[in-house]
PDB file with one MODEL, atoms N, CA, C and O in Angstrom:
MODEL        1
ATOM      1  N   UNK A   1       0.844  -1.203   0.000  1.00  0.00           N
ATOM      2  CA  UNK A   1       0.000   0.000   0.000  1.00  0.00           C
ATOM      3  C   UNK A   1       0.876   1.248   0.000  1.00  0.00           C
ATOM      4  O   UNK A   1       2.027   1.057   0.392  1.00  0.00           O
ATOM      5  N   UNK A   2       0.516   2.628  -0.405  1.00  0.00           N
ATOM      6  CA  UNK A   2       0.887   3.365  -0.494  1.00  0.00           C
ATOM      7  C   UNK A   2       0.392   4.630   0.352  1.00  0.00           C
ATOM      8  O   UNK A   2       0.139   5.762  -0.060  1.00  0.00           O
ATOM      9  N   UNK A   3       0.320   4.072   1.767  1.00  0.00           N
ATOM     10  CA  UNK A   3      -0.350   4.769   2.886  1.00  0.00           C
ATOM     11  C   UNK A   3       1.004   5.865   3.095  1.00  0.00           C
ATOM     12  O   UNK A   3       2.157   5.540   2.811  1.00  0.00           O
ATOM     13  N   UNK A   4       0.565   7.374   3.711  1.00  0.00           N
ATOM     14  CA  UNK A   4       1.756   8.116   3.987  1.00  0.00           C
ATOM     15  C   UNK A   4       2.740   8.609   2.512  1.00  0.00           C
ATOM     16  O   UNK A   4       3.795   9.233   2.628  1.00  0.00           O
ATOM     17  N   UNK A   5       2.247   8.257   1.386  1.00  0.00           N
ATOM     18  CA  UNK A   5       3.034   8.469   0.463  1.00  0.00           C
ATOM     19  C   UNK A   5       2.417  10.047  -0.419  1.00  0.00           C
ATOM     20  O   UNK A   5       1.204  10.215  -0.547  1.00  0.00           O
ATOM     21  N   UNK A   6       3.086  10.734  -0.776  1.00  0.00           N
ATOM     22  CA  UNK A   6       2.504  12.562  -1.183  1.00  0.00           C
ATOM     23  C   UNK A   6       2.735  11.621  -2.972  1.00  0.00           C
ATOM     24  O   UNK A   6       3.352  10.635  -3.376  1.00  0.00           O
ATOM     25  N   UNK A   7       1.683  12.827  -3.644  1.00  0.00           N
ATOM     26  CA  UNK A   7       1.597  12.772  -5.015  1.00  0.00           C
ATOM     27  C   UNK A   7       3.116  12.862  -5.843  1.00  0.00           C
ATOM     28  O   UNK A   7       3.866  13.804  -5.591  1.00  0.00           O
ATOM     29  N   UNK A   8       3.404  12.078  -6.592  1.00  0.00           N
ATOM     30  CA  UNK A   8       5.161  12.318  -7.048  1.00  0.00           C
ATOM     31  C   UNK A   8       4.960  13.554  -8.276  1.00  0.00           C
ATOM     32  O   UNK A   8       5.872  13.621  -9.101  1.00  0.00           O
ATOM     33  N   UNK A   9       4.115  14.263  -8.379  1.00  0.00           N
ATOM     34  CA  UNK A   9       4.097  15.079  -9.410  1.00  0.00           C
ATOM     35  C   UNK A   9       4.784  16.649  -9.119  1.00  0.00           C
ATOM     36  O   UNK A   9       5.192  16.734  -7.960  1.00  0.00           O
ATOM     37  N   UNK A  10       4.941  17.601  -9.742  1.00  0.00           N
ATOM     38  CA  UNK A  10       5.721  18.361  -9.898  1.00  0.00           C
ATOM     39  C   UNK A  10       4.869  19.430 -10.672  1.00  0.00           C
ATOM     40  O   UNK A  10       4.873  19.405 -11.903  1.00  0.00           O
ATOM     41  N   UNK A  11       3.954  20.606  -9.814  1.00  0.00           N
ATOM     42  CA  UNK A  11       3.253  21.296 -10.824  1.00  0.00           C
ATOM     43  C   UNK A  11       4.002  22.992 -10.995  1.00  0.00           C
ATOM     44  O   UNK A  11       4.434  23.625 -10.032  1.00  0.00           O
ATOM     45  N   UNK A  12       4.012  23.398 -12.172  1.00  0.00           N
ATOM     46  CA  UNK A  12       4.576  24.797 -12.445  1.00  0.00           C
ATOM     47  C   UNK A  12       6.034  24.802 -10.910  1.00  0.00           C
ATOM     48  O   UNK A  12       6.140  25.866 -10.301  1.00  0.00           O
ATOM     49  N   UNK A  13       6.865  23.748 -10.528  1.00  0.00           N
ATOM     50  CA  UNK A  13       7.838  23.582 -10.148  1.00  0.00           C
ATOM     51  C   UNK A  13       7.821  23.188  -8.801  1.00  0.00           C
ATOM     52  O   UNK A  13       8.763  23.134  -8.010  1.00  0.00           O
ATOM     53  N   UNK A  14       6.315  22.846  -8.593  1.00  0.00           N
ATOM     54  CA  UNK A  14       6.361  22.798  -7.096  1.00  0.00           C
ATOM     55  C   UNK A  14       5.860  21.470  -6.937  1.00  0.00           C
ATOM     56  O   UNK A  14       4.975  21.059  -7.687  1.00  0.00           O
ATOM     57  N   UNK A  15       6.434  20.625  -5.860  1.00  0.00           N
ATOM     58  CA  UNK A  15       5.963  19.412  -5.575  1.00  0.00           C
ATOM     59  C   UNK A  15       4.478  19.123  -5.080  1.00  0.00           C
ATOM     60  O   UNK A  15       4.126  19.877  -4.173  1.00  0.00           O
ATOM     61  N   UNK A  16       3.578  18.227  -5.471  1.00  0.00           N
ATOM     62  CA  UNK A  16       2.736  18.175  -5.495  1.00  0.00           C
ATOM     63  C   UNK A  16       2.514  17.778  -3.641  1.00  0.00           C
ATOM     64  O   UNK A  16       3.342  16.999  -3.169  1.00  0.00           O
ATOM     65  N   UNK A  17       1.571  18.253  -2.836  1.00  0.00           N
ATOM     66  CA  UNK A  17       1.057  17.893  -1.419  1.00  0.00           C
ATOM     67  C   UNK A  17       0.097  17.269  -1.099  1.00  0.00           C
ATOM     68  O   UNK A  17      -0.221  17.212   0.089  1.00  0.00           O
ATOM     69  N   UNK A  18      -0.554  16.694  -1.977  1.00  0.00           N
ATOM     70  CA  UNK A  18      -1.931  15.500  -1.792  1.00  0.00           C
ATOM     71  C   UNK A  18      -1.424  14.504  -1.764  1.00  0.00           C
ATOM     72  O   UNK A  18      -0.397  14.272  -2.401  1.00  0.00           O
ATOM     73  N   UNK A  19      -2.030  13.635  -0.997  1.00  0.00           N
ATOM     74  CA  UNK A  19      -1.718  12.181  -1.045  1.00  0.00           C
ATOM     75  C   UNK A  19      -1.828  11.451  -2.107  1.00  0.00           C
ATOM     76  O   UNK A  19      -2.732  11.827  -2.853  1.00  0.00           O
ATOM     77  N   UNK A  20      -1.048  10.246  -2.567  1.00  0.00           N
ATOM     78  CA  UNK A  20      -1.369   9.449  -3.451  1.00  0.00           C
ATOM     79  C   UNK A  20      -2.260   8.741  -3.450  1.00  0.00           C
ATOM     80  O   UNK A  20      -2.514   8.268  -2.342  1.00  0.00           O
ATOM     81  N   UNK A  21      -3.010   8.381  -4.412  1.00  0.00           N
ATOM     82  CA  UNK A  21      -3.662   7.354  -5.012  1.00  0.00           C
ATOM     83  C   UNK A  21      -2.713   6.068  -5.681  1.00  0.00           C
ATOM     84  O   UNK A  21      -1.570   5.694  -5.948  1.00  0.00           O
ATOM     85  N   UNK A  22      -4.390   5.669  -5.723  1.00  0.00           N
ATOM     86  CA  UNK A  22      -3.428   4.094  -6.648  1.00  0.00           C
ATOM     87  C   UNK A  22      -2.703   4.290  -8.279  1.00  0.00           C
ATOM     88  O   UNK A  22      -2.060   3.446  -8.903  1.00  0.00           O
ATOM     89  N   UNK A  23      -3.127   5.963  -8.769  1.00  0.00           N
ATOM     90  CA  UNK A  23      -3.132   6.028 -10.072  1.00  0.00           C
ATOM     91  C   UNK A  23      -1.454   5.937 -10.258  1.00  0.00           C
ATOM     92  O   UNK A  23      -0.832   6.721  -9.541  1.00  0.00           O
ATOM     93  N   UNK A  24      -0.805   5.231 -10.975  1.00  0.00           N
ATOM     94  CA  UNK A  24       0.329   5.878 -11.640  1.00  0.00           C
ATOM     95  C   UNK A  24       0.649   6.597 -12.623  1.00  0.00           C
ATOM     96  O   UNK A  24      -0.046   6.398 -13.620  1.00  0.00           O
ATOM     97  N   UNK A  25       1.727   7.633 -12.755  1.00  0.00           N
ATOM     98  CA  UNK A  25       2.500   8.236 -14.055  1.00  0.00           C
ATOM     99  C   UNK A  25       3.207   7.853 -14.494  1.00  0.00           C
ATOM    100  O   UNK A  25       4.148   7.744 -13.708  1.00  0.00           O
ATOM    101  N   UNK A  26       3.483   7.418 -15.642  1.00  0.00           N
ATOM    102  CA  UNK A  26       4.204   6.861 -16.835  1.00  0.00           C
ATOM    103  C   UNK A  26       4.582   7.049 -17.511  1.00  0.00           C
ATOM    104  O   UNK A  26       3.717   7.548 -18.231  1.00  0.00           O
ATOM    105  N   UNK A  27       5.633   7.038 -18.091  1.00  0.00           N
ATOM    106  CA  UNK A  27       5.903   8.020 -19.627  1.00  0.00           C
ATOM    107  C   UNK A  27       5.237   8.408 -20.888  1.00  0.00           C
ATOM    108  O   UNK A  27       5.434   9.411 -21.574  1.00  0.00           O
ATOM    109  N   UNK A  28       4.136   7.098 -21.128  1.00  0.00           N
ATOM    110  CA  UNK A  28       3.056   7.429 -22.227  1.00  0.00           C
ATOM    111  C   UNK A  28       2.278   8.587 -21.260  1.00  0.00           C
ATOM    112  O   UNK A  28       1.959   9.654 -21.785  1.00  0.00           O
ATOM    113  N   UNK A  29       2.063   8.404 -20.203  1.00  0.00           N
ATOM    114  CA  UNK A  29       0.937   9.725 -19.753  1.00  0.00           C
ATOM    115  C   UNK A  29       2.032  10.641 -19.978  1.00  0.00           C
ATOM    116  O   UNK A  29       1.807  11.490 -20.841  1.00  0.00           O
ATOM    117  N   UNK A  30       3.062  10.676 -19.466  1.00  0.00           N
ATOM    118  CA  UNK A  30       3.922  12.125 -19.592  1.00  0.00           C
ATOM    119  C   UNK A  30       4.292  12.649 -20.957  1.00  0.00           C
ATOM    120  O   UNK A  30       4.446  13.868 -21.035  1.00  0.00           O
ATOM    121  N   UNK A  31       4.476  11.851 -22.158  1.00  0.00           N
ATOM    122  CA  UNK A  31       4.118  12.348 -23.756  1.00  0.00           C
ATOM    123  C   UNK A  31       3.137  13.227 -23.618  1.00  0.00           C
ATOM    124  O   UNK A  31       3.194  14.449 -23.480  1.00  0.00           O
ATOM    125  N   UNK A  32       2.049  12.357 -23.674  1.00  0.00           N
ATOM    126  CA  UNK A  32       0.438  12.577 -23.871  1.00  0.00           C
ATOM    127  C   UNK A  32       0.008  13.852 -23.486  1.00  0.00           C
ATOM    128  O   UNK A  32      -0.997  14.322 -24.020  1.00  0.00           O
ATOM    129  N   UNK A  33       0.781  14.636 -22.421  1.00  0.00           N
ATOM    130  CA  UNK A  33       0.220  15.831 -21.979  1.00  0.00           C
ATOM    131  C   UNK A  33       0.895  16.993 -22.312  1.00  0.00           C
ATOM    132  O   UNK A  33       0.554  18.162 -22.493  1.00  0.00           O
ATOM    133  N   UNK A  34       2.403  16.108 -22.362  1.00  0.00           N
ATOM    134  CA  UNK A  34       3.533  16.969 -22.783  1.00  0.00           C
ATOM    135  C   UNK A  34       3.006  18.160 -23.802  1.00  0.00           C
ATOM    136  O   UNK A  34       3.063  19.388 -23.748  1.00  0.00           O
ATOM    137  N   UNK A  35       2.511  17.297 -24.676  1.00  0.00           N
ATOM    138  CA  UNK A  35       2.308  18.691 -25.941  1.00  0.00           C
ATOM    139  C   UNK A  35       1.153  19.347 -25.639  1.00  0.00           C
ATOM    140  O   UNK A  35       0.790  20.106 -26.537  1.00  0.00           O
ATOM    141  N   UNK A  36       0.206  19.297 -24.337  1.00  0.00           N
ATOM    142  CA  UNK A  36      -0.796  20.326 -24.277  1.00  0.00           C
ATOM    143  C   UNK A  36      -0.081  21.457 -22.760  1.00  0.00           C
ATOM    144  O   UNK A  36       0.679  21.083 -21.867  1.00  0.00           O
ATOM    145  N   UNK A  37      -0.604  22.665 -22.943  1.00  0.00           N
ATOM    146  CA  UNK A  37      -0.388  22.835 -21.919  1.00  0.00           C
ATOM    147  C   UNK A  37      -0.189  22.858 -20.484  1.00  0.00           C
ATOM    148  O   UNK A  37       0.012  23.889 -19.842  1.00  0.00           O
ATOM    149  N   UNK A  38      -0.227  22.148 -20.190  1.00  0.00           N
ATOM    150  CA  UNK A  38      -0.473  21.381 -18.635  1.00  0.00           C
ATOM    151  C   UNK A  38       1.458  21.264 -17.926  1.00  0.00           C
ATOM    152  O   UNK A  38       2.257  20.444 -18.380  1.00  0.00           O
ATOM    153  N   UNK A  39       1.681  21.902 -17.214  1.00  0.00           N
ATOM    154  CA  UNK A  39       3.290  22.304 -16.641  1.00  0.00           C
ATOM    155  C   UNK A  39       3.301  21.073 -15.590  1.00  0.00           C
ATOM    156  O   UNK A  39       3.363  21.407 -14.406  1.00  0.00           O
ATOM    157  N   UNK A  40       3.254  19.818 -15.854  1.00  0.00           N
ATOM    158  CA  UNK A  40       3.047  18.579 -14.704  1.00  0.00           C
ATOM    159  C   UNK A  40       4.327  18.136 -15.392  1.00  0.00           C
ATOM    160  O   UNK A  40       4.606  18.194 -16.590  1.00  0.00           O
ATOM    161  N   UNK A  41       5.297  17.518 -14.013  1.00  0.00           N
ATOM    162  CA  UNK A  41       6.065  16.416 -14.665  1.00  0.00           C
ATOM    163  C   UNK A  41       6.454  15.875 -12.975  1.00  0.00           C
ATOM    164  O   UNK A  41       6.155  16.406 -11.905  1.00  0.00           O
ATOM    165  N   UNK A  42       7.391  14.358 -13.319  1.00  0.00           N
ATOM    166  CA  UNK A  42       7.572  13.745 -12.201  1.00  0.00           C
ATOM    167  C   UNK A  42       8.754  14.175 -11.706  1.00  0.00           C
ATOM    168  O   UNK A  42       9.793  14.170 -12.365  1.00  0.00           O
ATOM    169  N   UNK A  43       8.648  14.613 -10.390  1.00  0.00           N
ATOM    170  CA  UNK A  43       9.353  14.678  -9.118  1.00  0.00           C
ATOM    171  C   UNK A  43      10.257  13.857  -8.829  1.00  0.00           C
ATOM    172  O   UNK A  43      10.026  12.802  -8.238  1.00  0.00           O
ATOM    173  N   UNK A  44      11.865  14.383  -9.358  1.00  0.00           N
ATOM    174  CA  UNK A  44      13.166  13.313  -9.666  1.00  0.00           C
ATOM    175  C   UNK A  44      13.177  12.745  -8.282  1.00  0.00           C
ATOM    176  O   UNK A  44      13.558  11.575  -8.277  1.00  0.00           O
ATOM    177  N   UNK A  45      12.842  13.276  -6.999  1.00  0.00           N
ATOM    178  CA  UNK A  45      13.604  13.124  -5.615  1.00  0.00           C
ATOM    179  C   UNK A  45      12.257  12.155  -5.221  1.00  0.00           C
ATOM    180  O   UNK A  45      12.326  11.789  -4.048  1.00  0.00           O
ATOM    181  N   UNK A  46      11.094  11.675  -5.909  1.00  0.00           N
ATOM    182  CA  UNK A  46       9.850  10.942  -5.398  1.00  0.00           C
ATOM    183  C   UNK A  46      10.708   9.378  -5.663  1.00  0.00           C
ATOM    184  O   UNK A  46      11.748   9.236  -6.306  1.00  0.00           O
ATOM    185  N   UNK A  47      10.046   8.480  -5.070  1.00  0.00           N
ATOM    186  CA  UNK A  47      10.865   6.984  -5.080  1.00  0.00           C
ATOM    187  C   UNK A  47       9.860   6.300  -5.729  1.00  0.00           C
ATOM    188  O   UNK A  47      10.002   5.127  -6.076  1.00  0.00           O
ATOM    189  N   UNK A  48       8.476   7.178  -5.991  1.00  0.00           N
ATOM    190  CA  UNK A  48       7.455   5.983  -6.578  1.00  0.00           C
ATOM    191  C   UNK A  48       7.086   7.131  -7.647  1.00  0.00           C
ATOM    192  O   UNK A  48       7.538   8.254  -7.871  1.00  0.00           O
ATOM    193  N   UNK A  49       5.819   6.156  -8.337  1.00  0.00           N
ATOM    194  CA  UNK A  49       5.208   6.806  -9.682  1.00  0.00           C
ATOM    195  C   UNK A  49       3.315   7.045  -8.996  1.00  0.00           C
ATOM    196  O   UNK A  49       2.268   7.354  -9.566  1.00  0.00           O
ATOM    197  N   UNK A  50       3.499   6.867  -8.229  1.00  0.00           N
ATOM    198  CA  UNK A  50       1.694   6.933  -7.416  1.00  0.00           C
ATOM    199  C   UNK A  50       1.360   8.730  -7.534  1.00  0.00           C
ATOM    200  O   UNK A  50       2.051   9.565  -6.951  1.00  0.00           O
ATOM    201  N   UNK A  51       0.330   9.020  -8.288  1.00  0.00           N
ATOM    202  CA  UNK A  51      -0.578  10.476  -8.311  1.00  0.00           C
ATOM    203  C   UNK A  51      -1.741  10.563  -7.596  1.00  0.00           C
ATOM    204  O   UNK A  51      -2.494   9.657  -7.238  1.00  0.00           O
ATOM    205  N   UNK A  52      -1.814  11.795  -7.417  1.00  0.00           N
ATOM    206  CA  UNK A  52      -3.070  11.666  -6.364  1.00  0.00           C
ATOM    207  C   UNK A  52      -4.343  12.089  -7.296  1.00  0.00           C
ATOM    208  O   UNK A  52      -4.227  12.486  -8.456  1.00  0.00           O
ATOM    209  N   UNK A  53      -5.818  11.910  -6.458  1.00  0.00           N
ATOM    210  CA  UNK A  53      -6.662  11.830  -7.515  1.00  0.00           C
ATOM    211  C   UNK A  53      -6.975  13.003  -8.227  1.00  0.00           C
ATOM    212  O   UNK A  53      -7.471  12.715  -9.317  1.00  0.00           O
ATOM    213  N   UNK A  54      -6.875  14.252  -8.029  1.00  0.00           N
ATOM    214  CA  UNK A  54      -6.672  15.512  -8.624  1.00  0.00           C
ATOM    215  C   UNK A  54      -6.388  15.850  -9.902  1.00  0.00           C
ATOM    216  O   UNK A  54      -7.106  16.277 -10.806  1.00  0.00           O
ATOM    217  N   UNK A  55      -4.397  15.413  -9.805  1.00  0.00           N
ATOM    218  CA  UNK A  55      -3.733  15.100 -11.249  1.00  0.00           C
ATOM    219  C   UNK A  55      -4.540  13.837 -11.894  1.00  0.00           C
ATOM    220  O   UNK A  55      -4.580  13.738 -13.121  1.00  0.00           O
ATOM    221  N   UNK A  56      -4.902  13.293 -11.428  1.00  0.00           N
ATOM    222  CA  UNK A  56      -5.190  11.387 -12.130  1.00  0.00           C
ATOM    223  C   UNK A  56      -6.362  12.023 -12.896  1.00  0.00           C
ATOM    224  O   UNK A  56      -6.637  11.742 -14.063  1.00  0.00           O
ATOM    225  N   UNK A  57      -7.039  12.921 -12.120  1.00  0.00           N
ATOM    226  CA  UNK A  57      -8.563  13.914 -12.838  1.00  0.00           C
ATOM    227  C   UNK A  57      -8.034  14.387 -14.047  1.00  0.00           C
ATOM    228  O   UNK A  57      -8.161  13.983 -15.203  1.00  0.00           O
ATOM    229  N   UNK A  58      -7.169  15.699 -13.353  1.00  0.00           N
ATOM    230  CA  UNK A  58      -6.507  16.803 -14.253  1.00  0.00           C
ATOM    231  C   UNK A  58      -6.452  15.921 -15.479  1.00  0.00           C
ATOM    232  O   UNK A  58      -7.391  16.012 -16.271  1.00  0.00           O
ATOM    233  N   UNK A  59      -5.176  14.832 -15.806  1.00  0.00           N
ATOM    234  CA  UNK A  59      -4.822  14.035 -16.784  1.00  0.00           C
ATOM    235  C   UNK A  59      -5.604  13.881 -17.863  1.00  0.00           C
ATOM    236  O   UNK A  59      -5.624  14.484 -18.936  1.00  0.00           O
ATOM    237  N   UNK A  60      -6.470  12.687 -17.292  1.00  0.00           N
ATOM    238  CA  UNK A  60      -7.507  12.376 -17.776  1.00  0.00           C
ATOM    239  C   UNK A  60      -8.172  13.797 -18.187  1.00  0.00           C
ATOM    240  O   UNK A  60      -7.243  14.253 -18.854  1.00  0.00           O
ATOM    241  N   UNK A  61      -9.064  14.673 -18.214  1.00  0.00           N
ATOM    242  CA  UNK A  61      -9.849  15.756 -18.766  1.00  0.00           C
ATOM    243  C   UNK A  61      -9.291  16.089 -20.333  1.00  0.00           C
ATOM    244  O   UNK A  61      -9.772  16.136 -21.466  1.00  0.00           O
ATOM    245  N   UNK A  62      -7.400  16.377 -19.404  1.00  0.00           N
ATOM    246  CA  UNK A  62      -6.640  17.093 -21.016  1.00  0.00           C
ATOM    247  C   UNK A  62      -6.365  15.999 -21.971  1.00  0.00           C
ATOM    248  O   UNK A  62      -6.019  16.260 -23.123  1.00  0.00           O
ATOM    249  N   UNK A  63      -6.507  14.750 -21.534  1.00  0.00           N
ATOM    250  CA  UNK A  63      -6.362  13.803 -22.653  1.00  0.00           C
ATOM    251  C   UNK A  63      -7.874  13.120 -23.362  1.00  0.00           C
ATOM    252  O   UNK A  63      -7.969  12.342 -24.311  1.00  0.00           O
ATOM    253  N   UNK A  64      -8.767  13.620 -22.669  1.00  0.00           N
ATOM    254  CA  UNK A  64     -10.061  13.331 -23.204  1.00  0.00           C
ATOM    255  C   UNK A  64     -10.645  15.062 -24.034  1.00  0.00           C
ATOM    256  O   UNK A  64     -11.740  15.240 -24.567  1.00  0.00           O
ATOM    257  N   UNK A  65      -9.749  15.890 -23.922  1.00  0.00           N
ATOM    258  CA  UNK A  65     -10.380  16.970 -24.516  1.00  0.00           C
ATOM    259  C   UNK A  65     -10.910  17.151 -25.468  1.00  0.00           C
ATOM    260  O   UNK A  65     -11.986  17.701 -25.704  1.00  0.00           O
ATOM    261  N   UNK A  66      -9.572  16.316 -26.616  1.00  0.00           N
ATOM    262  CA  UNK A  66      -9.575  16.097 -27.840  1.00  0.00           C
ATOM    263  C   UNK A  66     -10.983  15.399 -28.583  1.00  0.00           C
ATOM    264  O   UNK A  66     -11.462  15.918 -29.592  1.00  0.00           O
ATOM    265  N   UNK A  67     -11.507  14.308 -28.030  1.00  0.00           N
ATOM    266  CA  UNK A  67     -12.160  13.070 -28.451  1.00  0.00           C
ATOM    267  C   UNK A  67     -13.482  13.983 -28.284  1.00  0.00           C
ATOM    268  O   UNK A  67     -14.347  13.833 -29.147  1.00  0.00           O
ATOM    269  N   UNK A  68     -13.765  15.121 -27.024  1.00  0.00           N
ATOM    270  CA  UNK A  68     -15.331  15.374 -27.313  1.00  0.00           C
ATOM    271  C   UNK A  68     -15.514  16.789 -28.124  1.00  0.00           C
ATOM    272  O   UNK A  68     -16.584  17.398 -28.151  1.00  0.00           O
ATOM    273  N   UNK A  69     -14.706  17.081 -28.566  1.00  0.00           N
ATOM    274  CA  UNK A  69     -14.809  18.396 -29.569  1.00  0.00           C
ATOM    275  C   UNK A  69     -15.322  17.977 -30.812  1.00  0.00           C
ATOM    276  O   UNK A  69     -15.958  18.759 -31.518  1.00  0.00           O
ATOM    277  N   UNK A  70     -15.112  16.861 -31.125  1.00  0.00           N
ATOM    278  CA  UNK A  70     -16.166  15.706 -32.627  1.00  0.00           C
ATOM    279  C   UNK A  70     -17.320  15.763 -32.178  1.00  0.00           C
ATOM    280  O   UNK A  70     -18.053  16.357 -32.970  1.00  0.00           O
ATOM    281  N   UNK A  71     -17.951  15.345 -31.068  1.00  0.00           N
ATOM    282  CA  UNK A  71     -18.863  14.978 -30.675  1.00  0.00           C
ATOM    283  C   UNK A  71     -19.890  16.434 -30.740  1.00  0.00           C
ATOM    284  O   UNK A  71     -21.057  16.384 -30.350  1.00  0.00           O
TER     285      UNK A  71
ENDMDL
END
């Protein structure tokens, strides 16, 4: 479990302070957002890849942005 563990993310330079979730970050998620605006990346000094549910939100929204603008 990942009880006691803070979000490993890194927003506009600042380490993220929510607790983790079960979600992880990965390098396909870190592409994926790369080219939209969104200033998130992982936290070299974090020992895990666990996000908390916020970013796991955030993520998800900017990578579903695309798909409902067809719709």
């Amino acid at each position: 479990s990942n009880a006691g563990q803070l979000c490993c993310l890194r927003e506009d330079g600042e380490r993220c302070g929510r607790a983790a979730g079960n979600a992880s970050f990965s390098k396909r998620i870190q592409k994926s957002i790369s080219q939209k605006k969104v200033k998130i990346e992982l936290d070299k000094s974090a020992r895990h890849l666990y996000i908390c549910d916020y970013h796991k939100n955030l993520i998800q929204s900017v990578r579903n942005r695309r798909k409902r603008k067809g719709s």
